[in-house]
C-alpha positions as CSV (number, residue, x, y, z in Angstrom):
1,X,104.7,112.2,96.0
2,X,103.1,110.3,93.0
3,X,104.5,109.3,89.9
4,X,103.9,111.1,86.0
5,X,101.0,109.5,84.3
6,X,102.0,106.0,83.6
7,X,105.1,105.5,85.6
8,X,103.5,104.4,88.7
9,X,102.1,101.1,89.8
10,X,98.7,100.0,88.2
11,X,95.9,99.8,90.4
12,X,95.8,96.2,89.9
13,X,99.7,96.1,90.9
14,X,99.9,98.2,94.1
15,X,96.3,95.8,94.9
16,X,98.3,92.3,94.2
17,X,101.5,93.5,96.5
18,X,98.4,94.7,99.1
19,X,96.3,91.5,99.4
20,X,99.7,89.6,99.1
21,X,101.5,88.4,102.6
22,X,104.6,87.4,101.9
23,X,106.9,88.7,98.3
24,X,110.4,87.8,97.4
25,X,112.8,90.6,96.6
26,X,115.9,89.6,94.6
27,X,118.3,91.5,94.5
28,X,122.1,91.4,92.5
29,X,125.5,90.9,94.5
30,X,128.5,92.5,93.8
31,X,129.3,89.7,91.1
32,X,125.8,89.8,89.8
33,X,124.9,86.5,91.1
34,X,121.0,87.1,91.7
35,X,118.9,86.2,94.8
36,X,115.7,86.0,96.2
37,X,114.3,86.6,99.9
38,X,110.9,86.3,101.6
39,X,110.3,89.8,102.4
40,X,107.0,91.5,103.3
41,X,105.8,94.8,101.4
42,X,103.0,97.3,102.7
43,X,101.3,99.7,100.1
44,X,100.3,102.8,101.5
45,X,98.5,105.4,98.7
46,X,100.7,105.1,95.0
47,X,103.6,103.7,97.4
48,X,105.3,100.5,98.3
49,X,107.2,100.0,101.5
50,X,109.7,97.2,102.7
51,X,112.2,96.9,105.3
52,X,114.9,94.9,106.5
53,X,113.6,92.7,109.7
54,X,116.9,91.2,110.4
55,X,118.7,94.8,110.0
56,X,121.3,96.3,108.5
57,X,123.5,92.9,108.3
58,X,120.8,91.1,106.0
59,X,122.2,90.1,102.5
60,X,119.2,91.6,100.4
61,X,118.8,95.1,102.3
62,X,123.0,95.5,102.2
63,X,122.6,93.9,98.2
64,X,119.7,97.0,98.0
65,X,121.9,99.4,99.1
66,X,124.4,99.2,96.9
67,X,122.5,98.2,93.8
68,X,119.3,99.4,94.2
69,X,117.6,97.9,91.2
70,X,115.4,94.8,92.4
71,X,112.8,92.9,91.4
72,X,109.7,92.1,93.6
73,X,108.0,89.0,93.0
74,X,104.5,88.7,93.9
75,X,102.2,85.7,93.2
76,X,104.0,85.2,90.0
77,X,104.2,88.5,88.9
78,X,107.8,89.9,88.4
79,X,107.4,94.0,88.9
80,X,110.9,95.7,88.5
81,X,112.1,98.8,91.2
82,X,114.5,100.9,92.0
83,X,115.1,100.4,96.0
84,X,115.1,104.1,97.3
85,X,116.6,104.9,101.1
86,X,113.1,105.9,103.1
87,X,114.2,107.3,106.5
88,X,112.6,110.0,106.6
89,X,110.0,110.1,109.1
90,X,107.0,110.2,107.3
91,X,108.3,107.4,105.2
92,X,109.1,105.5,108.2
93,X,105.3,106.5,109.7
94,X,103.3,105.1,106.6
95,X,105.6,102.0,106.9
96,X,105.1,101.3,110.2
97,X,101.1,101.8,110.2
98,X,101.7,99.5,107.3
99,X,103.1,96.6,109.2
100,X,100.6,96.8,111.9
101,X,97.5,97.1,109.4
102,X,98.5,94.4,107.3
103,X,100.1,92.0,109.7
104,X,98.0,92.5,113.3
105,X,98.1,89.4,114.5
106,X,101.1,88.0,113.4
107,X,103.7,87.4,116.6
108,X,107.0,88.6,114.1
109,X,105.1,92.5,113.7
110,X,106.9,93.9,116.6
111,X,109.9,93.3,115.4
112,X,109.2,95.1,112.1
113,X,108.2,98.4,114.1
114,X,110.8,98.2,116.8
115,X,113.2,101.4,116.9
116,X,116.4,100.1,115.9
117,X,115.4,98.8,112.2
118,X,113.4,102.5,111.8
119,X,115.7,104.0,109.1
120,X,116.0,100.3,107.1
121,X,112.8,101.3,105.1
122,X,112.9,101.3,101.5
123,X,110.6,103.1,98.9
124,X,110.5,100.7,95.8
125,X,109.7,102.6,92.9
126,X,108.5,101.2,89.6
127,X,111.6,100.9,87.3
């Protein structure tokens, strides 16, 4: 599932969100009033991966959902997405393998595997 020639991520971009441990995602309430979160993001292949670790009651994944263009920031960098709805199973596989690669030792990883926040994955594509 990759993107036409130059729509995708760069190397260098998918690399950044990779090495990076914690991003901010701002999103846009419903009277456009912008904000940020400290989120985590996993890159697995051309994709990136995010999901809601307090669940489907946390402002930014509910703010997602109904506007789904966001902004990721990462170490400065501002990368505009478009928040698409990953519940698939594969999508929610790659996420998960993400979480425990990237994050093995750190105590709040369960949490981002554990069943009930499952279908809360997003797929940010590059806007």
């Amino acid at each position: 599932m990759g993107y036409p020639s130059g729509m995708g991520y760069s190397q260098e971009e998918l690399d950044l969100i990779d090495r990076t441990e914690e991003v901010e995602i701002e999103t846009a309430g419903d009277a456009g009033v912008r904000h940020r979160t400290i989120i985590w993001a996993v890159v697995d292949g051309d994709s990136v991966f995010v999901r809601s670790y307090r669940g489907a009651h946390a402002r930014w994944y509910r703010e997602a959902l109904s506007n789904p263009s966001v902004t990721l920031h990462v170490d400065g960098r501002s990368l505009s997405a478009t928040a698409v709805p990953a519940s698939d199973p594969g999508s929610i596989e790659r996420t998960s393998a993400g979480f425990l690669r990237k994050y093995p030792n750190d105590p709040a990883t369960p949490r981002m595997v554990r069943p009930e926040v499952l279908d809360l994955t997003f797929r940010l594509d590059p806007a």
